[in-house]
N, C-alpha and C positions, 0 to 999 in steps of 0.2 A: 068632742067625740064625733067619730065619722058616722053619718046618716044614709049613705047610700050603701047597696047591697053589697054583704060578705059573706062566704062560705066557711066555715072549718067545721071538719069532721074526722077527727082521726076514731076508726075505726077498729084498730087493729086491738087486741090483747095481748097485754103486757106481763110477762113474768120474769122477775128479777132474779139475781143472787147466784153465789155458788153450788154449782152443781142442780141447777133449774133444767138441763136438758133430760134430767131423769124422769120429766112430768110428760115428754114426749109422746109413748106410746098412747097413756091414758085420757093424752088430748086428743090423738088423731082417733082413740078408739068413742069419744065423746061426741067426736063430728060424722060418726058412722065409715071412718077410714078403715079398709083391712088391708089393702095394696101398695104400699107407701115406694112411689120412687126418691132414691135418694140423688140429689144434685150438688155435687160439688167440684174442686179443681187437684188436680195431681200435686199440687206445692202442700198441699193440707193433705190429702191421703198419704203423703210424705212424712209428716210432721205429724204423724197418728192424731189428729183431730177426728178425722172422719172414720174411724176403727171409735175412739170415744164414744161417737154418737149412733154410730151404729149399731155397738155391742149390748148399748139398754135395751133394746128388742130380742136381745137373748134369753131377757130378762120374765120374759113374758111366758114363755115356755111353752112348747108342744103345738104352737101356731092355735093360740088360746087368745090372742088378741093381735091388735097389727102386724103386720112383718114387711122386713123390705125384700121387695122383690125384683129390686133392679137395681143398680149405681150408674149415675152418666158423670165421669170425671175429666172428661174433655172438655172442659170450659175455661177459655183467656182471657184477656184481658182486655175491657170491653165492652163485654157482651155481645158479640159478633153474630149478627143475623144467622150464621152457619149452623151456630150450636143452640140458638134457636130453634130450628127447625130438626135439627138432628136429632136432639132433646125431646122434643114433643112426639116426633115419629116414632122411638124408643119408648116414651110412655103410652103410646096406643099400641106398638107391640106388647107389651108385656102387660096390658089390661091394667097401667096404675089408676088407682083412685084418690089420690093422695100423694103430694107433693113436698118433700122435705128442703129445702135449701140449706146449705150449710156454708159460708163464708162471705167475702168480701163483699163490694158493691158489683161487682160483675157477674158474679154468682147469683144474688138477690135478683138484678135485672133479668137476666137471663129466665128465670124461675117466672120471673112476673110474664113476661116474653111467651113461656112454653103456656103458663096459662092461658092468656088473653086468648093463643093459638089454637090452644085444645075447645074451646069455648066457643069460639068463631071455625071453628073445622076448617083452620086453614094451613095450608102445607108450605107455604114463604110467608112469614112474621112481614118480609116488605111491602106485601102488597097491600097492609092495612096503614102504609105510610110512605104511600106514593111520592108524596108532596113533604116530606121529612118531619114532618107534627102532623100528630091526631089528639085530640083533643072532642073528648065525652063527656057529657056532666048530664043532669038530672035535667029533665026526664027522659034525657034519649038513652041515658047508663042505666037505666032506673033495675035492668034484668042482674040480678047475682048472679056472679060465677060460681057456680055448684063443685067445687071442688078444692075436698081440704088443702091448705095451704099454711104449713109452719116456715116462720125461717127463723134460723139461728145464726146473727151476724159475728162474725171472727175480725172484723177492724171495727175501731169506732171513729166511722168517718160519714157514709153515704146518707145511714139512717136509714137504707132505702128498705129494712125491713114494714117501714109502717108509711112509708109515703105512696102516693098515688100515683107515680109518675115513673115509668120506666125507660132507660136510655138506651136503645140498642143501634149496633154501628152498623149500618149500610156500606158494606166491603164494597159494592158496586161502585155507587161516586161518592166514598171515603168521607161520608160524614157521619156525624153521631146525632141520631135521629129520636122523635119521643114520643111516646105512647101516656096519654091525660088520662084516667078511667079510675072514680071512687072507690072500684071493688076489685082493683090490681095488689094494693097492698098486702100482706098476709093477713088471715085470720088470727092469727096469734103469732107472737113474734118473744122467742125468746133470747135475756140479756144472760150467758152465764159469761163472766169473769175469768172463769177458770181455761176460756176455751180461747182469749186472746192474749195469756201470759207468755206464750212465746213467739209473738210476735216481734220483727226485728224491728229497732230505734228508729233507725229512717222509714218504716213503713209506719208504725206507730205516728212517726212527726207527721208525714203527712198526710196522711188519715184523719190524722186532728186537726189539722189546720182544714181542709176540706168540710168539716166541720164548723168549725169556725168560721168559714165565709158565709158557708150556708145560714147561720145565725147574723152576721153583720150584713149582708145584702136581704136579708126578711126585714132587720129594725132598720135600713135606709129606705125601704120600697115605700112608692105612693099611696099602695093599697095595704100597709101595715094594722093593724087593727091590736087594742086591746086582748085579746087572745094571744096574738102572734109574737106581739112583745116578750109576753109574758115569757112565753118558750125560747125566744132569741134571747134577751137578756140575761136567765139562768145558765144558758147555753153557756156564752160568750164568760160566764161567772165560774162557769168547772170548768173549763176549757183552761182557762188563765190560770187556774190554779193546780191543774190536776196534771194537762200535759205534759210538762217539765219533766213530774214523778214517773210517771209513766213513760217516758222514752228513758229516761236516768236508772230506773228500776222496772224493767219490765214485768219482772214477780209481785208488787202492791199490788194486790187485788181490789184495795179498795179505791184505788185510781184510776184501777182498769175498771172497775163497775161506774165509777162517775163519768167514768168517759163515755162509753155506754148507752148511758143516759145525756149525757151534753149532747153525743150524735144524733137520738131519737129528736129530742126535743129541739136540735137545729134542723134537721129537714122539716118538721111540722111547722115552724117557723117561716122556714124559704117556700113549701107548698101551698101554706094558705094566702103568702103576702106575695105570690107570685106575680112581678111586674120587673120592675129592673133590674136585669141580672148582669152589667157589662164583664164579671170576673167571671162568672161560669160559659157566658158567650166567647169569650177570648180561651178562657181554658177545652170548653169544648174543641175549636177549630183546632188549635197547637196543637191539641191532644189526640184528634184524627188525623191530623198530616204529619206527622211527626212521633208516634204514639209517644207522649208523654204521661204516665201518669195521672190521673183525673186529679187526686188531692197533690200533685205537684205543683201540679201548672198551677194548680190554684193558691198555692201556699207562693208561688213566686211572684205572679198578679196580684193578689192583693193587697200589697201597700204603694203597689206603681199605678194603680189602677183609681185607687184612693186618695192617691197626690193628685194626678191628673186630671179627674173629674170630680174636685170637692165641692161643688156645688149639691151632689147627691147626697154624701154624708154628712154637710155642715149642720141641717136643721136637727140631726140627734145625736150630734158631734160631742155634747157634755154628757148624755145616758150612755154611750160608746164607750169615752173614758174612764166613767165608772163603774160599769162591770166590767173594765181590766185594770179596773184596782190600779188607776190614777187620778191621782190630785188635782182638779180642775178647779177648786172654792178660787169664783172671782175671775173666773181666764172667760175670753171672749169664746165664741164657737169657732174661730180659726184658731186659736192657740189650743183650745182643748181638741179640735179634729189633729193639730201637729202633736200633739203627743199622744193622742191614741196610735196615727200611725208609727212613732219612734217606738212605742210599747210592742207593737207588732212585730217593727226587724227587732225588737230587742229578742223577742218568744222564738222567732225566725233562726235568730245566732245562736239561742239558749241550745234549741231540739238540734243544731247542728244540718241545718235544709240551705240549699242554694239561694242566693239573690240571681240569676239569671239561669239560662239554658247551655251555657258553655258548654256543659256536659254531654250533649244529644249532637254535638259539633253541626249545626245549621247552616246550610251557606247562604248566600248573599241571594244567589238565585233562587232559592227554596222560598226566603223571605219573601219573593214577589208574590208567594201564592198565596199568604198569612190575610192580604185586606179584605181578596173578594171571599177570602171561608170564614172568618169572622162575622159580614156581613150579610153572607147565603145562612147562618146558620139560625136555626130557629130561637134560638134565644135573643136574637136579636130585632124581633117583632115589635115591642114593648121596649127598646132604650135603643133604636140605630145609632151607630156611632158612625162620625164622618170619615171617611178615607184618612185624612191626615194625623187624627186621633188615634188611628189604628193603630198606622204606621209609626207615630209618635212612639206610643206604648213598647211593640216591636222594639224599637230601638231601645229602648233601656233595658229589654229583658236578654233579647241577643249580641251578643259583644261583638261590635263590627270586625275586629282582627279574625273573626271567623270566616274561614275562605270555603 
């Protein structure tokens, strides 16, 4: 058992099940909310999601308890410093006291983003991440942000309703930047089921798998702890079992609520065992120069990422295989790390997700830019990878016929 100092704290309250966003009102009216901005994206306003959660406050009648008083649905994919600040300036026009998030991980970040902003009275979210990481913890965090904060996540992938950690993109020099602070997560964070059932397969797949790295690089990190296990392992256990159902059947609600839960409990996982992250370092960079999908990049790195650098995964390489529900009795820790990654392209092939980037057509010239963003990027403090390992990687995920 490890003896030297560890934190976990998740924070946030949890409310599960179908049709949980009806506790809404009565929550933000709990935390003394009467002004509720709502935050979400046009794909979901779309998709009558946010007409859903909206409409429970009709419910409340004759402005007898919360109400929203504003929608910002201008937010991409990201969370791009823009709508950051945009976001935040809208909710001190309009006097909110109270923050609703409604959707993906760009939406949650975004939400965490407008808060940290409103709280620090600051008019550009960049200027509190000059240097691309900020990173707060106790006792310099030690002040709460005084402002209600629901979110209700629509994919089960970031988790970032309950983590501490917000990623917002710096349009300026194109990186995706992070904000560390105990009291960025929501105050309550609810899981309903009902509000990710029409989400499409490919977003579903890799939403999950995003998830699932998030749990596999918390159970490889240095600083893994007892706690953290706990929540990577059951992670990587609904994950394995539940995503298949869940991109094959979009309507199981009860695949969509374990996923849900697999996603919470893999960020809680990746935030408290935060040390080596090389799939989310490599996913970050791709993913700002290239905009590729956060849970893509991530879902095509990691079992290139895990062949190449098994020296990280070997020492948990037999608990890995076992909560993906493979057969390891008697395999060494290299034959059990070789069949957890075959288990991975197999889940990979199953949801129907790419093995490389062919698809975002990358050229050869573009590739020169992939070593030093991988290496400038903040994830990469705690695991530097060497230039040629980069490039290494690189090459297996972009198909050199690519001109």
């Amino acid at each position: 058992m490890k003896t030297t100092l560890s934190q976990f704290n998740l924070r946030t309250a949890i409310n599960s099940g179908s049709n949980s966003r009806a506790l809404v009102p009565s929550l933000f009216a709990g935390m003394g909310a009467k002004r509720i901005l709502l935050l979400s994206d046009r794909g979901l306003e779309q998709a009558g999601v946010v007409e859903k959660v909206a409409s429970i406050f009709e419910l409340t009648g004759n402005g007898s308890g919360p109400q929203i008083v504003g929608k910002f649905l201008d937010i991409a994919q990201d969370a791009e410093s823009r709508f950051v600040n945009d976001a935040a300036a809208f909710a001190r026009e309009i006097g909110a006291d109270g923050l609703l998030a409604v959707g993906g991980g760009s939406v949650l970040d975004t939400v965490k983003g407008v808060k940290y902003a409103l709280h620090n009275r600051l008019s550009d979210i960049k200027t509190a991440i000059t240097g691309g990481f900020l990173y707060e913890s106790f006792p310099k965090a030690a002040q709460y942000m005084n402002i209600p904060h629901i979110a209700i996540p629509t994919t089960a992938g970031t988790g970032s309703e309950v983590s501490p950690i917000a990623v917002i993109f710096n349009e300026d020099i194109q990186m995706k930047t992070n904000i560390i602070n105990p009291f960025l997560s929501a105050d309550i964070a609810i899981l309903d089921p009902e509000l990710t059932v029409g989400l499409p397969p490919r977003i579903t797949a890799f939403t999950g798998f995003d998830a699932l790295t998030h749990a596999i690089e918390a159970l490889a990190s240095p600083t893994a702890t007892g706690l953290t296990d706990a929540h990577a392992l059951h992670a990587i256990r609904l994950i394995e079992k539940n995503l298949p159902i869940a991109v094959s059947n979009g309507g199981n609600v009860a695949a969509r609520s374990d996923m849900l839960q697999a996603s919470l409990m893999g960020i809680t996982a990746f935030s408290f065992a935060l040390n080596a992250i090389p799939v989310h370092n490599l996913a970050h960079a791709y993913g700002a120069l290239f905009r590729i999908p956060h849970g893509l990049a991530n879902a095509v790195f990691l079992p290139v990422v895990m062949e190449m650098i098994p020296q990280l995964y070997l020492p948990r390489a037999t608990e890995l295989a076992q909560a993906l529900d493979v057969d390891v009795k008697g395999d060494t820790p290299d034959t059990a790390l070789a069949k957890a990654i075959e288990k991975i392209r197999l889940l990979q092939q199953k949801v129907d997700l790419p093995t490389d980037f062919s698809e975002f057509n990358i050229s050869e010239q573009a590739m020169e830019q992939t070593v030093p963003a991988v290496m400038k990027d903040p994830a990469a403090l705690n695991f530097p990878m060497p230039p040629e390992l980069i490039a290494a990687i690189g090459q297996k995920v972009v198909p050199l016929t690519v001109k």
